[in-house]
C-alpha positions in Angstrom: -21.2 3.3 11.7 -19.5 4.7 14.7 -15.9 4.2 14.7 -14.1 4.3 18.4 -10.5 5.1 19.3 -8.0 2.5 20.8 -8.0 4.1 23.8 -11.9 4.5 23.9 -12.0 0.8 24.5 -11.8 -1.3 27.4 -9.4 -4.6 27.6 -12.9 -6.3 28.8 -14.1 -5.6 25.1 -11.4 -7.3 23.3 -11.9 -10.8 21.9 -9.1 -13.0 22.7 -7.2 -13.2 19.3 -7.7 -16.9 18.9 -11.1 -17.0 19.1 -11.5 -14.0 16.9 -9.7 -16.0 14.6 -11.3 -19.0 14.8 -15.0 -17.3 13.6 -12.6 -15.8 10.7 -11.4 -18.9 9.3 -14.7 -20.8 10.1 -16.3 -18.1 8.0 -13.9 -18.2 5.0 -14.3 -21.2 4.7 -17.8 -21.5 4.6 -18.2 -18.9 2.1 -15.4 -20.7 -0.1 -17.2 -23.7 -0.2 -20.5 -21.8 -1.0 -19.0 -20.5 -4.3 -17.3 -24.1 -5.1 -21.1 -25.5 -4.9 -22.0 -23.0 -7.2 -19.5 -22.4 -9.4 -16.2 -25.1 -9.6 -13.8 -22.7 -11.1 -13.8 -20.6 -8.1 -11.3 -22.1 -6.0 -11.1 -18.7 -3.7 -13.7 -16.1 -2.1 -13.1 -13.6 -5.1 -14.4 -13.6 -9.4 -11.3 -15.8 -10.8 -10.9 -13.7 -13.7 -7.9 -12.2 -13.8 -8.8 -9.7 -15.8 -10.5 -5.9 -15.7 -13.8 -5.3 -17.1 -13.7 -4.9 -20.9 -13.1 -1.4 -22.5 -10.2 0.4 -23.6 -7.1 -0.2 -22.0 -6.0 3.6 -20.5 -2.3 2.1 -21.0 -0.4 0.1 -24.1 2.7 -1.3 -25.1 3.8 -1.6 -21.6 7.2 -3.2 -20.5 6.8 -5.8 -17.9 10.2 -4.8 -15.9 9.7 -6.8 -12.9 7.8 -9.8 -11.5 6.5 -11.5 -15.0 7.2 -15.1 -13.5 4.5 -14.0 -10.4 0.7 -14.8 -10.7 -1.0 -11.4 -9.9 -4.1 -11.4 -8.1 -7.5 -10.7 -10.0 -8.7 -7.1 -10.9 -11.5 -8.3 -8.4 -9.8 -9.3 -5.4 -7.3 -6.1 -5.8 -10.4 -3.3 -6.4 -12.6 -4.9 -3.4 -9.8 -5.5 -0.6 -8.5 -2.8 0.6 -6.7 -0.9 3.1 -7.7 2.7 2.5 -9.1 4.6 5.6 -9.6 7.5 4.0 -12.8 5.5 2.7 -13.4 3.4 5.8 -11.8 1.0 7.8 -13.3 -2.2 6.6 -11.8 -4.0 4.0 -14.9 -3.7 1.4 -15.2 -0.2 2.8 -12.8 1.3 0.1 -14.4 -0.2 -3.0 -18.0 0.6 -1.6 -17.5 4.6 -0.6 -14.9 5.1 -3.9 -18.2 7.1 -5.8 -17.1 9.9 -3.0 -13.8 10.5 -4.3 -13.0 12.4 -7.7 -9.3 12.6 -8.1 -9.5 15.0 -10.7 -8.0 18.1 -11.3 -4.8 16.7 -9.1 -1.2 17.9 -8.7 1.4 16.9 -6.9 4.1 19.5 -4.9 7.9 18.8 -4.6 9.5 20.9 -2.1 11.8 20.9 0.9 15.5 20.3 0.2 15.2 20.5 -3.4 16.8 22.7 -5.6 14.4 23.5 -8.0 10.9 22.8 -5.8 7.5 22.6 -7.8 4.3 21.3 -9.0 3.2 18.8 -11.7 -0.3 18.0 -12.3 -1.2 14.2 -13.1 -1.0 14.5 -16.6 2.1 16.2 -16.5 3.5 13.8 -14.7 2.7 10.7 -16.4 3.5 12.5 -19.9 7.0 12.9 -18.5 7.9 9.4 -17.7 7.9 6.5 -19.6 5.6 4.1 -17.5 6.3 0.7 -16.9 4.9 -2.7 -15.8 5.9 -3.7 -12.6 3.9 -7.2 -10.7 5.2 -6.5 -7.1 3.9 -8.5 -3.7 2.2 -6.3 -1.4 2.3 -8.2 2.3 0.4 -6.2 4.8 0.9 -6.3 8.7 -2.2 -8.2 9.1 -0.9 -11.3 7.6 -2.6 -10.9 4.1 -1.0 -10.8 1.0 -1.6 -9.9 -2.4 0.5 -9.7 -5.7 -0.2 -6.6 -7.8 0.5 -5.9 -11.6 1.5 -2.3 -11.2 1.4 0.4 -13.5 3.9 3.8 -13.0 7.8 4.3 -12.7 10.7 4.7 -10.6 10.4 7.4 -7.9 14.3 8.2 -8.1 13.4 9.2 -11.3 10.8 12.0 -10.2 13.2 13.2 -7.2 15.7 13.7 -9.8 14.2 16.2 -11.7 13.9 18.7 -9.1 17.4 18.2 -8.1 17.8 17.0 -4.2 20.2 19.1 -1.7 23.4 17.8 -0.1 20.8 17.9 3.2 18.1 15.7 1.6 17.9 12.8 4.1 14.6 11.6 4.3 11.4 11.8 1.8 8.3 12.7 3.5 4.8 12.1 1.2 1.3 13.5 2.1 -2.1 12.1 1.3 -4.8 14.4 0.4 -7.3 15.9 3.1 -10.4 16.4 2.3 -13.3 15.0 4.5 -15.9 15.4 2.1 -14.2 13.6 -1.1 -12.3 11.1 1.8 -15.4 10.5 4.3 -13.2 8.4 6.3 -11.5 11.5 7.9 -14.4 12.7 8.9 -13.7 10.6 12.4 -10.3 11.1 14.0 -9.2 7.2 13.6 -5.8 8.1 12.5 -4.1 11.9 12.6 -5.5 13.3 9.4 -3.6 14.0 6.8 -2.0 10.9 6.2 1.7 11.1 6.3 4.7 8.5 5.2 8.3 8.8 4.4 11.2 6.8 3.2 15.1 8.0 3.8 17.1 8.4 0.8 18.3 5.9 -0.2 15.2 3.7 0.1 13.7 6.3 -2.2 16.4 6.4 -4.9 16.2 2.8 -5.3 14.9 1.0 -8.6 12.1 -0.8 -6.7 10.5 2.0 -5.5 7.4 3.0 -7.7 5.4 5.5 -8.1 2.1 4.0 -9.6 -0.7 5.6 -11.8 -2.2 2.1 -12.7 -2.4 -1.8 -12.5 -3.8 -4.1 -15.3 -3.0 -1.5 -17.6 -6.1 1.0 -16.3 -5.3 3.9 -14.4 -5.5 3.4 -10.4 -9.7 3.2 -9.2 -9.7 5.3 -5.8 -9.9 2.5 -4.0 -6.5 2.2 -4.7 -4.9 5.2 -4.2 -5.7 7.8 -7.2 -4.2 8.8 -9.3 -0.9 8.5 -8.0 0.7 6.4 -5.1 4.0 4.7 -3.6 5.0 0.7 -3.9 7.3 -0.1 -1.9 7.6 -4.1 -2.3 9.8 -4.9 0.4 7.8 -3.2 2.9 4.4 -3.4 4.4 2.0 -2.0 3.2 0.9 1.1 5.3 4.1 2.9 3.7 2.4 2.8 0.4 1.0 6.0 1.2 -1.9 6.7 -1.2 -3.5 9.8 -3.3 -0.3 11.7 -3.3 -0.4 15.4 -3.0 3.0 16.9 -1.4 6.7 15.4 -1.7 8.7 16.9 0.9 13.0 16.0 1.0 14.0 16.5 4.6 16.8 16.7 6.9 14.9 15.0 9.9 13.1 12.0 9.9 9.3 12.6 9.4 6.8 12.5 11.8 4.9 9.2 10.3 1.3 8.8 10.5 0.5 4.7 12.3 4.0 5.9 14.0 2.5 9.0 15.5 -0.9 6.8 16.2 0.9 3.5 18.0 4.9 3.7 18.0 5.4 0.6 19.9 3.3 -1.2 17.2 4.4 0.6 13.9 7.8 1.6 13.5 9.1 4.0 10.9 11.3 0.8 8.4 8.4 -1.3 8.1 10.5 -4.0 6.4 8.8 -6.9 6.3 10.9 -9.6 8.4 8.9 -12.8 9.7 11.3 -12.8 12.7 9.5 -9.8 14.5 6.3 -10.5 15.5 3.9 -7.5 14.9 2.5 -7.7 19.2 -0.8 -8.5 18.8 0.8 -11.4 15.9 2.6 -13.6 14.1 4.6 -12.1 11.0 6.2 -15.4 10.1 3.2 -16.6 7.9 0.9 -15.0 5.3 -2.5 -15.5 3.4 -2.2 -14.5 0.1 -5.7 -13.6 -1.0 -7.8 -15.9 -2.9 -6.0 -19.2 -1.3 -6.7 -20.7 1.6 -3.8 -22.6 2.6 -0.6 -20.1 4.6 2.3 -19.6 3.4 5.8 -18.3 4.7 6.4 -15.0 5.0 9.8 -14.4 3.1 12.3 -11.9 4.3 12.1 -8.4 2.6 8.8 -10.0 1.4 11.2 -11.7 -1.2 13.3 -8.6 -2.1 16.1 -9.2 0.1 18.6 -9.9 -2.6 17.9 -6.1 -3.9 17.4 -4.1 -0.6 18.8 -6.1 2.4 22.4 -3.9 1.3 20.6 -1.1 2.9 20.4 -1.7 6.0 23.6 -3.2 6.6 25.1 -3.3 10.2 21.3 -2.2 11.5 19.6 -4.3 14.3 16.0 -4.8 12.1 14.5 -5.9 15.7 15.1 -2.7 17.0 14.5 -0.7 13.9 11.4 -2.4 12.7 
């Protein structure tokens, strides 16, 4: 499949959004009420069961720390949904081009303003911290929504170890490049390698995850193995996936859909219904599996625990 830039196309080739979304929902629904007629459990486009396939759990005895009152999404709809260009940018893309990518051997670098900078490979890393259940919303800038039980443990945690400097102001994180395990970057859709980043704070605070897993199995590639950022209150391009640098900063990174479209993708990302993304509305979601909207909540419903950091900041200019 050919993939063209933005720029490569002309405003003639654009389908008015309301038409576009018009075929989308007429579509949904047609294929939700082809799996009602066979099947009256289903009651959304995805298998029902919330469950992974049988087999060995890879983790036990997990501590559900956050989110144990939310109803995650199935292992289906979470494995076959995906934003992951790396692997293509359809949304079944990810699932279907996942037999390219072998995250192992894998390690991760910490470096930059760090006192003690380094490497830990996956094992390493997971052997050192005690991991964790965590069911977080994701809420991506398309208007979809999904709500995730997480497997991993606090970043702050990792940054500690290798002791930021009094000049650590920002955390930049880097996905692997590799065109051959990643097909996707064999076509320059996005500046290749993926880059993200966080400031300081927003990375020393408890909600901010590094995950190794959900439903207690280790992370499929689809989703970002073996290791990736959560970051609940945010959308979710700044859960950068397939970690293989840290870098602590003095300067704000150089982000990767910030580099690619800066009037459409600023470097915050917090998700706040009240600024419209401009080719849409941010003020409503579809969570998958349903069909019915639903409000979009402010901080994607994290407020109470992150809206102290960005007091006195004008979130419609620093989106």
């Amino acid at each position: 499949m050919l993939i063209r830039r933005a720029a490569d196309i002309r405003p003639s080739e654009i389908t008015d959004e309301k038409v576009w979304r018009a075929r989308r929902d007429f579509l949904r629904l047609g294929a939700a009420g082809a799996l009602l007629l066979t099947s009256p459990a289903r009651a959304g486009l995805f298998d029902s069961t919330p469950e992974p396939p049988p087999g060995r759990a890879d983790f036990t005895g997990l501590n559900t720390t956050w989110g144990s009152e939310l109803k995650a999404n199935s292992w289906q709809e979470i494995t076959t949904y995906n934003n992951f260009y790396e692997l293509g940018t359809d949304k079944a893309d990810p699932a279907q081009n996942a037999h390219y990518f072998t995250p192992q051997p894998w390690s991760v670098a910490i470096e930059g303003e760090v006192a003690r900078p380094g490497r830990l490979g996956v094992e390493d890393l997971i052997a050192r911290h005690p991991l964790e259940e965590r069911i977080y919303r994701l809420r991506c800038v398309e208007g979809w929504s999904m709500v995730i039980p997480w497997v991993g443990f606090p970043l702050a945690d990792l940054l500690k170890r290798f002791e930021p400097t009094a000049n650590a102001k920002y955390v930049e994180f880097t996905t692997l490049h590799d065109p051959q395990r990643l097909p996707g970057q064999q076509r320059a859709v996005l500046p290749w390698p993926y880059v993200e980043g966080l400031r300081m704070d927003e990375a020393m605070h408890p909600l901010s995850l590094i995950a190794v897993g959900l439903y207690g199995r280790m992370l499929p590639a689809q989703n970002g193995a073996p290791l990736r950022l959560v970051v609940p209150w945010k959308y979710g391009f700044k859960s950068i996936k397939s970690i293989v640098r840290i870098r602590l900063t003095e300067q704000m990174p150089q982000t990767t859909w910030h580099r690619a479209n800066a009037h459409e993708y600023g470097f915050y990302a917090n998700v706040n219904p009240a600024v419209d993304h401009p080719r849409w509305s941010q003020a409503r979601e579809r969570r998958i599996g349903e069909f019915l909207k639903r409000d979009t909540l402010p901080f994607n419903g994290y407020g109470e625990q992150v809206a102290s950091l960005y007091s006195g900041m004008d979130l419609t200019q620093w989106f």
